[in-house]
ZABANU-928220 format. One record per residue: residue in three letters; x, y, z of N, C-alpha, C in turn. Coordinates in steps of 0.2 Angstrom, whole numbers, plus 5000, padded with zeros to 4 digits. Each point is the difference from the previous one (the first is absolute). Layout:
<recs>
alaXYZXYZXYZ ...
</recs>
This chain:
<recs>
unk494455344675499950075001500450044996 unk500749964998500350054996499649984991 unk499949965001499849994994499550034996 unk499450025006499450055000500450074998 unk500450005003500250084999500550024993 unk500349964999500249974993499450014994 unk499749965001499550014996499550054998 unk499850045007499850064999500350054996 unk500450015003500750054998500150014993 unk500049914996500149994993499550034998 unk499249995003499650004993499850095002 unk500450035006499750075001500550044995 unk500849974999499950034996500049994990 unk499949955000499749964994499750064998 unk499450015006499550044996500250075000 unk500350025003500550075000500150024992 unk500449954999500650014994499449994994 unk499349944999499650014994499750075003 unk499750025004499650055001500450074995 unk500650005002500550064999500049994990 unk500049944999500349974993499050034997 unk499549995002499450014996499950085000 unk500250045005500250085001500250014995 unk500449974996500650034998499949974994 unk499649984997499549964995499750034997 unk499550055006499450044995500450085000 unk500750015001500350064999500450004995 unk499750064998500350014993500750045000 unk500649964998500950055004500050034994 unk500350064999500250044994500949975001 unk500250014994500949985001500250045002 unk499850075003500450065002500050005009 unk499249965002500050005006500449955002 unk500350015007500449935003499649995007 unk499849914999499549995004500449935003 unk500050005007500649955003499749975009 unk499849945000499749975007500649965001 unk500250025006500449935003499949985005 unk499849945001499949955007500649955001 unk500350005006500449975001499849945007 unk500349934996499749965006500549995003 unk500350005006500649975002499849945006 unk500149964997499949905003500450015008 unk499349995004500449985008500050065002 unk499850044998500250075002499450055004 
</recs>
């Protein structure tokens, strides 16, 4: 059971982090604009 939930967890957020990464892929950043994602995982928490 934990291991199911583990593993969920991993790949939901796997695809979290690629999703946000191909967003940020097709956006064109000017060096003046300041553009900043933070996800924060904390283990057991």
């Amino acid at each position: 059971r934990d291991a199911l939930a583990k593993g969920i967890y991993e790949r939901t957020f796997s695809d979290l982090v690629n999703r946000i990464n191909k967003q940020l892929d097709q956006t064109v950043i000017r060096i003046d604009d300041s553009h900043l994602i933070g996800v924060l995982d904390i283990y057991g928490f």
